[in-house]
GUMIFI-216720 format. One line per 4 residues: number of its first residue (from 1); for each residue y, x, z of C-alpha. Coordinates in Angstrom, 3 decimals. Layout:
BEGIN
NUM = Y X Z  ...
***
This chain:
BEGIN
1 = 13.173 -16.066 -22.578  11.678 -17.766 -18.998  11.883 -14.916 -16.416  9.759 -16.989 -14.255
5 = 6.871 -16.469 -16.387  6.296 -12.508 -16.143  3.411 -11.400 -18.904  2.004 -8.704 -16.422
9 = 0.238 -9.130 -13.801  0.154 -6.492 -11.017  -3.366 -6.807 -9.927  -4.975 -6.897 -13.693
13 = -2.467 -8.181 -16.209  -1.819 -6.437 -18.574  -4.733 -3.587 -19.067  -6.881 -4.760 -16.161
17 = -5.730 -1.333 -14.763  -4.938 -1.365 -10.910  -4.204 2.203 -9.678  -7.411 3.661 -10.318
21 = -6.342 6.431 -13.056  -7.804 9.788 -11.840  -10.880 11.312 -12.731  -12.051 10.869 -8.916
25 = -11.731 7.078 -9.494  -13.982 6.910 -12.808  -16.960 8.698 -10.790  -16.565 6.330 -7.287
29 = -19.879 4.493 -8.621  -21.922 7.559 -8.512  -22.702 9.634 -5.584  -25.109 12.151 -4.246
33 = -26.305 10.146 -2.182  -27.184 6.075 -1.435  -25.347 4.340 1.566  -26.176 0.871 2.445
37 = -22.600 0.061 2.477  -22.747 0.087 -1.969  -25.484 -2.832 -1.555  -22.702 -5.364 0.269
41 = -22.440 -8.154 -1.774  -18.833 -9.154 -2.452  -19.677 -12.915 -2.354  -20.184 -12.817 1.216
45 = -16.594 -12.459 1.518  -15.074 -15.660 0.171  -13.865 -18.601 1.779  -11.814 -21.148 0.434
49 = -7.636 -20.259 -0.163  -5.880 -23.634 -0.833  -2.798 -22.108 -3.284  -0.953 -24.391 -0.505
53 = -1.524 -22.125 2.266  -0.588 -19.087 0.097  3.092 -18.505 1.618  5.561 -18.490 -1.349
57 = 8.776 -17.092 0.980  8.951 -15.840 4.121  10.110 -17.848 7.074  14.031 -17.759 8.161
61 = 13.368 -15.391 11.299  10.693 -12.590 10.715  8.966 -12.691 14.275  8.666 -16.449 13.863
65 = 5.747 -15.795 12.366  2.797 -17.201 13.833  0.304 -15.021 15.608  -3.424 -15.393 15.533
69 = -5.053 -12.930 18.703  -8.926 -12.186 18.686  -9.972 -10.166 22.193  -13.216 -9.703 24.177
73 = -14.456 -12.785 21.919  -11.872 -15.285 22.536  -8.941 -16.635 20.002  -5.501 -17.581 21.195
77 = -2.318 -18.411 19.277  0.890 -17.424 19.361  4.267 -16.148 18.084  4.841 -12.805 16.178
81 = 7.944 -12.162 18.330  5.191 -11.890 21.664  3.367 -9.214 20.545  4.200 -6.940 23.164
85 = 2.194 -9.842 25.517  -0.615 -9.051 23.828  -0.782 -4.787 24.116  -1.723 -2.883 26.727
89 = 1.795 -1.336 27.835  0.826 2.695 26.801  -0.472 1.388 23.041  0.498 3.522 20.442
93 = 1.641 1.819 17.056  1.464 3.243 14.232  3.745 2.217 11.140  4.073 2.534 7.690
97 = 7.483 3.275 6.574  7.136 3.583 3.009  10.290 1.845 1.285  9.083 -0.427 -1.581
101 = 10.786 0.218 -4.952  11.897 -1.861 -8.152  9.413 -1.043 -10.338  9.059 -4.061 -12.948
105 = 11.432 -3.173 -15.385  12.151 -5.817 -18.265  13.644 -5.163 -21.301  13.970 -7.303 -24.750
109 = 12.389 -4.979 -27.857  15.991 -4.006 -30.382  18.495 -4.679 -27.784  21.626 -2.938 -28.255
113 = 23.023 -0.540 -25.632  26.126 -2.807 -25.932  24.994 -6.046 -25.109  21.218 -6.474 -24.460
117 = 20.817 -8.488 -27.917  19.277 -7.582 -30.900  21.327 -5.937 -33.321  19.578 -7.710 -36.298
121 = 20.080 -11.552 -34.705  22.496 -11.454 -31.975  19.340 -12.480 -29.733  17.199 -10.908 -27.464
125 = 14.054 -10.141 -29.196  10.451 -9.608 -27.759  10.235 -9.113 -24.192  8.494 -6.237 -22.946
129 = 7.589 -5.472 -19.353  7.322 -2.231 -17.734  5.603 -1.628 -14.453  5.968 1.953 -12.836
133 = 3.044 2.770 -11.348  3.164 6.807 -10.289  5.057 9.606 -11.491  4.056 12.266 -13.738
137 = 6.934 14.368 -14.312  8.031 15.478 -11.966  4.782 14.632 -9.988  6.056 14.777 -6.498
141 = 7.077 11.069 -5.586  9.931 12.559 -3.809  11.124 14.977 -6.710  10.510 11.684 -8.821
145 = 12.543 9.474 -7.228  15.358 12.042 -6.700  15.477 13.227 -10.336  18.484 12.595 -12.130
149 = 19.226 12.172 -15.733  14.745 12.205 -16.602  11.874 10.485 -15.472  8.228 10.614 -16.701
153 = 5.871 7.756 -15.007  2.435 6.229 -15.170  3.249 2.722 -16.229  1.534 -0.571 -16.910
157 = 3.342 -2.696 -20.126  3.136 -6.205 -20.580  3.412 -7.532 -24.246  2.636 -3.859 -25.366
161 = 1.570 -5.155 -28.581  5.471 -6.346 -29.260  5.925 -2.063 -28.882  5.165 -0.568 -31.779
165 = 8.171 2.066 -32.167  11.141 2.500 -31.139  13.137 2.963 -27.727  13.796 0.805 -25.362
169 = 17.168 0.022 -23.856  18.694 -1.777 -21.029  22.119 -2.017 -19.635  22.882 -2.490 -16.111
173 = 25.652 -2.095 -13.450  26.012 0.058 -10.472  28.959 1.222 -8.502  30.989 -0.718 -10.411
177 = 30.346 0.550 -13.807  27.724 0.113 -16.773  24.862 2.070 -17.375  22.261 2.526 -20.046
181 = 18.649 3.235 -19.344  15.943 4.392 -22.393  12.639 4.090 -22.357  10.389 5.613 -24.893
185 = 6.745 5.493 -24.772  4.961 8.534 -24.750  0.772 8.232 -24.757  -1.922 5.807 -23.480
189 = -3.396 7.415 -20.472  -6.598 5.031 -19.570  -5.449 1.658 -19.889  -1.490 2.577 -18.870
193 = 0.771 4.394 -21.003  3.454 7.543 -19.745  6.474 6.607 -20.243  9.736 8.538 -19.915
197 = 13.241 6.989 -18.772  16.626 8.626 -19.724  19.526 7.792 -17.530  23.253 8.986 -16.740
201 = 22.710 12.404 -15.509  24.469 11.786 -11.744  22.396 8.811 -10.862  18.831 9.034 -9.333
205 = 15.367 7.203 -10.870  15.351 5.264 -7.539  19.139 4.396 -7.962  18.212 3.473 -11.564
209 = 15.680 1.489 -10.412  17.496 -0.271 -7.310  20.159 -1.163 -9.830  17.859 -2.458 -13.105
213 = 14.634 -3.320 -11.806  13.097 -6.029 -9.943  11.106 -6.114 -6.765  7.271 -6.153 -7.520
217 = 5.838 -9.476 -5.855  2.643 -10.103 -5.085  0.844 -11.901 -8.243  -0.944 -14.795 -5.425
221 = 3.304 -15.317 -5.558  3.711 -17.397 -8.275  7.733 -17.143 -8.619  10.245 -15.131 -9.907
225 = 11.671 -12.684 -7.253  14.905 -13.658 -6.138  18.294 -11.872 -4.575  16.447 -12.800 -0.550
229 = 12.939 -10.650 -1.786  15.480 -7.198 -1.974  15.612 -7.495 1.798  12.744 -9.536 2.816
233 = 9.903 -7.633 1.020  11.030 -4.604 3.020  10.336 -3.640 6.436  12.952 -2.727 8.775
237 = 11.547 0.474 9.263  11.143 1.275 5.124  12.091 5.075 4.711  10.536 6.712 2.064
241 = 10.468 5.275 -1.634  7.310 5.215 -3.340  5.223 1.530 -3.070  5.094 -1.391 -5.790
245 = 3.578 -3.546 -2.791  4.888 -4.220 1.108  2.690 -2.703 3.910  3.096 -7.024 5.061
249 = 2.106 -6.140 8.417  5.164 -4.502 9.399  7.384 -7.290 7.664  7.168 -9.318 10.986
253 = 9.110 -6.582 12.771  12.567 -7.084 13.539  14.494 -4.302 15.475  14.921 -6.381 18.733
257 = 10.886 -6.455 18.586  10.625 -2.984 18.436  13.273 -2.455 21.190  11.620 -4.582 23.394
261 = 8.017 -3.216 22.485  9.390 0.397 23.424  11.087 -1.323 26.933  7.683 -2.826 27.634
265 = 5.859 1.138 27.387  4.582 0.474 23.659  4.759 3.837 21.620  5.819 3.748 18.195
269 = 4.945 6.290 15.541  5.372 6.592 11.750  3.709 7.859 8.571  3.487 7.192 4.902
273 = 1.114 6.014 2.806  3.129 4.387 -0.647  0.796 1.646 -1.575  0.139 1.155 -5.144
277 = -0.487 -1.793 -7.278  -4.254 -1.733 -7.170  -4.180 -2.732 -3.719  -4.255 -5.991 -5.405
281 = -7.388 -5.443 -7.349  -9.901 -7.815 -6.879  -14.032 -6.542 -6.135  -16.087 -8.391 -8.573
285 = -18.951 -10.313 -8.952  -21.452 -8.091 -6.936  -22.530 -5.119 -5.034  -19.171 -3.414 -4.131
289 = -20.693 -0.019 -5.249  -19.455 -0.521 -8.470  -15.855 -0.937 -7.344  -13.401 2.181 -7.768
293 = -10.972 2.476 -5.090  -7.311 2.828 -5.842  -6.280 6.317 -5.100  -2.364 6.586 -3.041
297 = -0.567 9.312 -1.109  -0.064 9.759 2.140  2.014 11.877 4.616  1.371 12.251 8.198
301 = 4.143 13.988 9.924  3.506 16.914 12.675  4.925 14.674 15.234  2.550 11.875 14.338
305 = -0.177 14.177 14.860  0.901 14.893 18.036  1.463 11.311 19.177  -2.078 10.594 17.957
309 = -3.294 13.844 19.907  -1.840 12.887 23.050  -2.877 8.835 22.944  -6.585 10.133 22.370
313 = -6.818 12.716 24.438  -5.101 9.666 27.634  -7.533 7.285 26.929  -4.687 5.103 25.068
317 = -5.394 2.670 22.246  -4.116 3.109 19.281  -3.122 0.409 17.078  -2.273 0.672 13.311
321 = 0.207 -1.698 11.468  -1.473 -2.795 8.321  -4.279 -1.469 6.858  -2.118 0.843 5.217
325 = -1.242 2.564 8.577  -5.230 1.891 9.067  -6.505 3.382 5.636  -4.025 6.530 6.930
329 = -5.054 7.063 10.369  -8.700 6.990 9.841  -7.970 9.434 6.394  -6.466 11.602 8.598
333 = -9.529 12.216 10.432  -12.065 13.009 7.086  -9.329 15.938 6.637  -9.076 17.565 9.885
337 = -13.052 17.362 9.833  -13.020 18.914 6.359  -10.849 21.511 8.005  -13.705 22.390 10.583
341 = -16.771 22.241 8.340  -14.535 24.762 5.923  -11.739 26.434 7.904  -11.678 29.442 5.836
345 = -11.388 27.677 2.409  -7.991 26.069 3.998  -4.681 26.754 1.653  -1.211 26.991 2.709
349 = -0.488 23.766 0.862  -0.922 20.815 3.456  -0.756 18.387 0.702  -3.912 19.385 -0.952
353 = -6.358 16.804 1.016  -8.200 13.969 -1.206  -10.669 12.386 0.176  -13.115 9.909 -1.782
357 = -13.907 6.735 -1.193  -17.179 7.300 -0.145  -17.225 10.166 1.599  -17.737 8.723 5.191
361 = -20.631 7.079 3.957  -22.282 9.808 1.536  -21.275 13.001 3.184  -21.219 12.684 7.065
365 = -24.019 9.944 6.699  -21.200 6.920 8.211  -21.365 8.895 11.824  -18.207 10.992 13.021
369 = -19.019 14.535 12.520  -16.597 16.071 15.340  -15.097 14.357 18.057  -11.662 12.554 17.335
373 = -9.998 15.092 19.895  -11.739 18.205 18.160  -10.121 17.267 14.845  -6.687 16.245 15.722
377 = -6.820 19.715 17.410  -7.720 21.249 14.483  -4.977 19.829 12.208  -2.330 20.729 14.980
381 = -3.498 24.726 14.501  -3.297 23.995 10.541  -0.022 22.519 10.951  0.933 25.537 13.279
385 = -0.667 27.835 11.277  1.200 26.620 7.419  4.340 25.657 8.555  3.487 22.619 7.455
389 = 6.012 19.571 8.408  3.178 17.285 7.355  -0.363 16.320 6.757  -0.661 15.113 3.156
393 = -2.882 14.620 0.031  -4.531 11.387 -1.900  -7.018 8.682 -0.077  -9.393 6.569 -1.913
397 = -11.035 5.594 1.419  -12.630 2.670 1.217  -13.318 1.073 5.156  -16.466 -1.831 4.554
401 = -18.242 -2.925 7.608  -20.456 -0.351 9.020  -17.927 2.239 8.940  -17.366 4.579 11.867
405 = -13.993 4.488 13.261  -12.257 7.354 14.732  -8.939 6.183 16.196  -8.294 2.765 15.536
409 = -8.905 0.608 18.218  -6.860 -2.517 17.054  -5.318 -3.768 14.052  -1.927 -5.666 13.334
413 = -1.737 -7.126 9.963  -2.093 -10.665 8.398  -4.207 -12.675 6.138  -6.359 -11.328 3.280
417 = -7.418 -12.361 -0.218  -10.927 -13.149 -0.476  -13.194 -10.619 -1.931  -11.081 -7.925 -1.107
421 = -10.887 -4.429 -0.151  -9.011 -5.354 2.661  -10.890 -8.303 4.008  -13.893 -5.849 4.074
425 = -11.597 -3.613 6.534  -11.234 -6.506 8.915  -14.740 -7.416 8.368  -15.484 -3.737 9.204
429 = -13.268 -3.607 12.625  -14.367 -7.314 14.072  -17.677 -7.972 12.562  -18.651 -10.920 11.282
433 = -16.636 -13.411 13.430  -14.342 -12.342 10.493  -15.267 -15.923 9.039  -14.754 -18.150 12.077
437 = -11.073 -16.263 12.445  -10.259 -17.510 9.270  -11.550 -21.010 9.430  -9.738 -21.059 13.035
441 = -6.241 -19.711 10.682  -7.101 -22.719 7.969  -7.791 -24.858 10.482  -4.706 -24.419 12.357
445 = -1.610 -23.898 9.802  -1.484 -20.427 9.663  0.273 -19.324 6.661  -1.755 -16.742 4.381
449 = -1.219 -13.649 2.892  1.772 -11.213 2.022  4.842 -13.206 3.590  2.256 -15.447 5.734
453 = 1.581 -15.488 9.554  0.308 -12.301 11.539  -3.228 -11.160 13.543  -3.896 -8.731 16.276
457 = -7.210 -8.078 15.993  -9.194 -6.432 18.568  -13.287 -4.993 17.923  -15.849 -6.714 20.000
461 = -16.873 -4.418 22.945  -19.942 -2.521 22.375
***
């Protein structure tokens, strides 16, 4: 069997299935009310992608990235590792440090526990592929990842139809001695299938997985992950395991950079948002009304809150990394205001949030209900108030131009796919000089998408 020729494909693949397996994402066509933001038309968001300016690796040095800047109307170019040139010294940065995990998992249909072959032919038989999308038992990604001996998760399976009955068995090493890991398919949920995992009782899923799975590239990256990817398709800064998919923004970050951004006065703040696999779903042909957002978790620690509180109430900008960080931030806002139009329906569970990914649009008529200050204030008294150590819950925000933001006032991150939810973020926070940024990047030998070159993009003034 040719590893280099996986038969699932992250963004579609397999099922066509790309995060989207909640109830809230079956209903994200329908809504109470019309916004004009369902009526964009997807095809105004292409432009031509060369596969030769896709970047296969990553360069050598991580801040040798190139850097495209967009201020106050003018473009200039330069280098990742000058970033700090290019912010105001009392910026605020705000990260994503979810840790990515190895969640395609490949195993060959009647291999023995012993030796990987069949036990009928001495050969591995049919290979099936299984991507872990999101845990189901236990449902906390934490508790997931930490669980020893059992795991239950949401998964995607390429050549499905080879998996008819029967486990599924893999052996691997870690710490120096040779493990077995079982997979037996449960039900179909949607178009994905729960699957559990059985495992030596003193090892963890995300041990398990570090140790027999493979890192989850990007499906524009058409190669087989190799030994560098472990490293390189991490941030410096990854914490928390939970993503199939980098937040790419922060791969340019080395920790000299962030020394030297903290030396220069640049704050630095984390959260989490674990990005999930239909981040690299594409918006079809048409109005994107009719396009489900994928629905991931997020985390916003107490502290963040009250970095975020104090930059906003200074005057300070506040910059995410990625539109992870982005999609986050501006989240975070929809639930402190849901906290103010409905303080006493509030539980004591901070993790009970969702938003939908219309609700900016359909709800609060794509205006800010409350000022920015108001709500962070809010969700500091909640946070006060539950004992909370975090802001959490599920976002299906989806940020298309015309959207109000509420903290963001820049944007680190790098080059999109077009048609994408993403390039309609960027489109959202510089307008539509969108276009002439990316001819200027095509132009000028930027590198392009997930281990390409890097942007700092600032919104025209008012």
């Amino acid at each position: 069997m040719d590893d280099s020729k996986p038969n699932l494909s992250v963004g579609g693949g397999v099922s066509g299935l790309a995060g989207g397996t909640r109830e809230a994402d079956a209903g994200a066509g329908a809504g109470a009310a019309d916004c004009p933001q369902r009526h964009i038309d997807i095809a105004d968001y292409r432009y031509p992608l060369p596969e030769g300016r896709i970047a296969l690796y990553p360069l050598a040095e991580r801040d040798a990235s190139k850097l495209l800047v967009y201020k106050a109307g003018e473009v200039c170019e330069s280098r990742f590792a000058r970033l700090g040139e290019f912010l105001p010294p009392e910026t605020l940065l705000v990260m994503n440090d979810t840790k990515v995990v190895h969640a395609r998992l490949v195993f060959y249909k009647g291999a023995s526990e012993a030796s990987g072959a069949s036990e009928a032919s001495g050969r591995p038989g049919a290979r099936i592929e299984i991507f872990c999308l999101e845990p189901l038992r236990p449902a906390d990604i934490a508790q997931a990842f930490a669980a020893r001996g059992e795991a239950e998760f949401l998964c995607l399976i390429g050549n499905n139809k080879k998996w008819k009955t029967g486990d599924l068995c893999m052996t691997f090493e870690t710490a120096g001695r040779r493990e077995v890991l079982r997979a037996t398919r449960l039900r179909a949920q949607g178009d994905a299938f729960a699957v559990r995992f059985a495992y030596a009782g003193d090892l963890s899923f995300s041990e398990v997985l570090e140790a027999s799975g493979k890192v989850p590239l990007p499906p524009y990256i058409r190669r087989q992950a190799e030994a560098a990817d472990a490293g390189r398709y991490q941030t410096v800064f990854a914490r928390h395991d939970g993503s199939v998919a980098a937040p790419t923004a922060g791969l340019h970050f080395t920790e000299n950079l962030l020394a030297e951004l903290a030396r220069k006065g640049v704050a630095q703040t984390r959260l989490t948002l674990h990005v999930g696999a239909g981040t690299f779903k594409p918006v079809k042909d048409g109005e994107i009304g009719t396009h489900a957002m994928h629905r991931e978790y997020v985390s916003v620690p107490a502290r963040t809150v009250a970095a975020l509180r104090a930059a906003v109430e200074a005057g300070r900008p506040v910059v995410p990394v990625g539109t992870t960080s982005m999609r986050s931030l501006e989240s975070l806002y929809w639930w402190g205001a849901s906290l103010l139009d409905a303080p006493a329906a509030e539980t004591a569970c901070a993790a009970s949030f969702e938003l939908a990914q219309w609700t900016p649009y359909e709800t609060y008529g794509g205006r800010l209900p409350y000022p920015p200050l108001q709500v962070l204030t809010a969700l500091t008294e909640y946070l006060q108030r539950t004992g909370a150590e975090a802001v959490g819950g599920y976002t299906a925000l989806m940020i298309a131009p015309g959207y109000p933001f509420a903290f963001c006032r820049g944007l680190v991150t790098n080059f999109h796919q077009p048609q994408s939810t993403l390039l309609l973020l960027v489109a959202a926070l510089v307008g539509d000089c969108w276009r002439s940024l990316y001819d200027y990047a095509l132009s000028h030998d930027f590198r392009f998408l997930s281990y390409g070159d890097g942007c700092l993009f600032w919104p025209p003034r008012p």
